[in-house]
N, C-alpha and C positions, 0 to 999 in steps of 0.2 A: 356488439350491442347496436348495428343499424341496420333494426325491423323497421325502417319507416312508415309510421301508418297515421296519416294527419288526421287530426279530428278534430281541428276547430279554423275556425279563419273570420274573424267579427268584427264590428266597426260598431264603435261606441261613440257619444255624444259628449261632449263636455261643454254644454253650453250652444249658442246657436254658431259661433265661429270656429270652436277648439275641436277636435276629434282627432280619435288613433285607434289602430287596429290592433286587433291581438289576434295571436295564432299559435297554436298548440300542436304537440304532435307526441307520441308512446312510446318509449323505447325497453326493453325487456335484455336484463345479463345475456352477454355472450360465454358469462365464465357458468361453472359448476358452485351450485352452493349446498353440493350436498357435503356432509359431513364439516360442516362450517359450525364453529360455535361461538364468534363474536362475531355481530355485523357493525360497521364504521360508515357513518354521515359524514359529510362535510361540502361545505358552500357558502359563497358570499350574499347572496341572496336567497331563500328556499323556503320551502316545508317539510318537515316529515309527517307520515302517520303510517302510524302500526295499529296493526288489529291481527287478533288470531287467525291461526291457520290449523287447519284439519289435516293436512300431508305434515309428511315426517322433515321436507326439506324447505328454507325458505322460496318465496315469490316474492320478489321485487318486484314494481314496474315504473318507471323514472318518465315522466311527464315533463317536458321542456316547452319552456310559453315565452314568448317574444315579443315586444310592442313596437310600434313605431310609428309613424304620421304617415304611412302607406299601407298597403298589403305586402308590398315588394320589401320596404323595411324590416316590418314586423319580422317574414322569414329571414331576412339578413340573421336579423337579433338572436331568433329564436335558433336559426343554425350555428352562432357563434358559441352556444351554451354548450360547452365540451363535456362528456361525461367521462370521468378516467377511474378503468375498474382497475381494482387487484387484488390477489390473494396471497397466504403464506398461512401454508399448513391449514390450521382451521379459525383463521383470522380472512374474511372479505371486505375491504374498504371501497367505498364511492366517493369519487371525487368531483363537485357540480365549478366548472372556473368560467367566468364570464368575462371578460372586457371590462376596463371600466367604465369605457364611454360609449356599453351597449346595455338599454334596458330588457335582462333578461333573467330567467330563474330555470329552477328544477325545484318538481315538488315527487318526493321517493313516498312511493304507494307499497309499506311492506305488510305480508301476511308472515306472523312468527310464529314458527312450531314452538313447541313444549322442549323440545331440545337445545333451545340456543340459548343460554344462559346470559349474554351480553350483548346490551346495544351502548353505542357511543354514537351521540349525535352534536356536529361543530358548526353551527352559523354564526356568520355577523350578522345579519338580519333577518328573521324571520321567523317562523311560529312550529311547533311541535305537539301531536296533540297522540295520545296514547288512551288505547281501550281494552282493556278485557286479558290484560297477556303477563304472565309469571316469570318476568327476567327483573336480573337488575339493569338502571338504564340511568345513565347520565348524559345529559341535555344542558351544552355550556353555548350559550348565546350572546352576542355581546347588546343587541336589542329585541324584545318580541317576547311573544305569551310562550307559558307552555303548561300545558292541560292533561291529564291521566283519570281514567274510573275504571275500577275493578282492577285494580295491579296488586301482584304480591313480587318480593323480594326486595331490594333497595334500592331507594330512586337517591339522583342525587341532581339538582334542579340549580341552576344558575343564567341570571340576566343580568343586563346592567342595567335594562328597563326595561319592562313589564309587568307583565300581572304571572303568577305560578298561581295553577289549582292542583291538588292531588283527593281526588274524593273515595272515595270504600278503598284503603289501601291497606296491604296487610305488611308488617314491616316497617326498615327504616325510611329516613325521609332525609333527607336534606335539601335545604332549597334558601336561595339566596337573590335577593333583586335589590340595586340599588335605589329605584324608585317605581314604587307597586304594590300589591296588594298582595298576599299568602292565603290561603285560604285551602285549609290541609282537614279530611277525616281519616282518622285512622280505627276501622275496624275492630283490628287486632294487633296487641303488639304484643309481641316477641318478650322475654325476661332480657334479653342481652341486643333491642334494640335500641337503638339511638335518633332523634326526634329533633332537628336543628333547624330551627323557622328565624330568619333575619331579613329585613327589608331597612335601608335605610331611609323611605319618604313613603309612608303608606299604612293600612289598619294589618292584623295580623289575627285571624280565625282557625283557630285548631279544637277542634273535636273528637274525644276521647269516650272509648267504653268507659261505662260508670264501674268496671270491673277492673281497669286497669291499673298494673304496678309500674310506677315511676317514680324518679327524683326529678322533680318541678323545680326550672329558675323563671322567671320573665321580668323582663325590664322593658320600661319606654322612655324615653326620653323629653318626649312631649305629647302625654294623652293620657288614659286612663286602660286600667287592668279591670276588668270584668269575668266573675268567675260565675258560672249558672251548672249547677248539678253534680257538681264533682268536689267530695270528702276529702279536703286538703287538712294533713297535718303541719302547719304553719312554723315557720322560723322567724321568716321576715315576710310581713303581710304591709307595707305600706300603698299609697295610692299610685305608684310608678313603680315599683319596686315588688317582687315575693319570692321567695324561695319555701320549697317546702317537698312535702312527701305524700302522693297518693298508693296507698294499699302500702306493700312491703318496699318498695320504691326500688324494682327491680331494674328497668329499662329507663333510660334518659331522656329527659325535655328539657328543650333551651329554647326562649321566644323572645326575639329582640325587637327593634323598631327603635329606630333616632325621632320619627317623629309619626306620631299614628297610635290610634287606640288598638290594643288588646284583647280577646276574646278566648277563654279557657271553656269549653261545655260539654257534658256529659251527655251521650246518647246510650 
């Protein structure tokens, strides 16, 4: 995994006194990833992003960025950002390890074929943003967003803080931030899918076909429930409080918030 091919080296302004450079460079698997069928994230600083792929095997390509108060620095940083691959059977994990007292990251550029059924992605900081791709994908962060449109299969979505979107998604969902906003459409759901939106400091917007079967809870703790277009067979309808039944109430909804208003609407 050391195609060395630099493509960036800049000097940034912070002010008329402050300034630092940053410098980048591509690095591309030395392993095989054909016949892989989970791929594995992980780093202390980072990004991910997936988008669809047309070939049958994934493409990775792992970008490492480095700063420092030099140009000499910056590649210090940026060459201390290790990348450690491996495989087992049809499991390939990436490993992004930085220094602590070097400012640097890895942002993993992947294309997913139709065949890879599982992503697992592991930061302490940083952002995850997903487009257009049929796997299930869990994205456990301990700070930073993470973003999906056009997914079908099961996402399962966790911060300690940020913001979660999951928009045209077909499937389950689970998504969880301690302080942040939710903000989930679900397409289509499944009879035997499951729908679990919790944020403990923020609003919670989920969006359902006006054709969909589910058993509906939501609770907020401090805000209001708002329901716009959607035929609820009612249990408990209070103003913090509902449970109840849309269509035959095939598929699960739970939508929580300790503090933050509520959003239930029909498209």
């Amino acid at each position: 995994m050391r195609n060395l091919a630099l493509l960036l080296a800049s000097l940034v302004a912070l002010g008329a006194a402050e300034q630092y450079f940053e410098t980048s460079d591509s690095l591309s698997p030395s392993v095989s990833l054909a016949g892989i069928r989970t791929l594995s994230f992980s780093a202390r600083d980072g990004e991910v992003l997936i988008l669809p792929s047309g070939d049958s095997t994934a493409a990775i390509t792992v970008v490492r960025i480095g700063r420092g108060e030099t140009r000499e620095d910056a590649l210090a940083a940026m060459e201390a950002v290790d990348i450690e691959e491996t495989t087992n059977d049809t499991v390939a994990g990436f490993v992004a390890t930085v220094p602590e007292d070097v400012e640097g990251y890895a942002v993993f550029r992947v294309l997913l074929p139709a065949d890879v059924p599982r992503v697992n992605v592991e930061l302490a900081s940083g952002k995850v943003e997903v487009k257009d791709v049929s796997t299930d994908i869990t994205a456990e962060l301990g700070q930073g967003e993470v973003s999906s449109h056009k997914t079908e299969g099961s996402l399962r979505y966790s911060t300690g803080s940020g913001n979660i979107s999951a928009k045209a998604h077909r499937g389950s969902v689970t998504a969880s931030t301690g302080a942040g906003s939710i903000s989930c459409t679900i397409g289509q759901l499944p009879p035997d899918a499951k729908v679990d939106l919790q944020t403990g400091a923020g609003p919670v917007q989920l969006y359902l076909s006006t054709s969909a079967s589910a058993r509906i809870e939501a609770s907020t703790g401090a805000g209001s429930i708002e329901i716009d277009g959607l035929y609820i067979d009612y249990e408990t309808n209070e103003d913090m409080n509902l449970k109840g039944t849309l269509g035959d109430g095939e598929a699960s909804v739970t939508v929580r918030t300790d503090a933050g208003n509520i959003k239930l609407a029909g498209r």
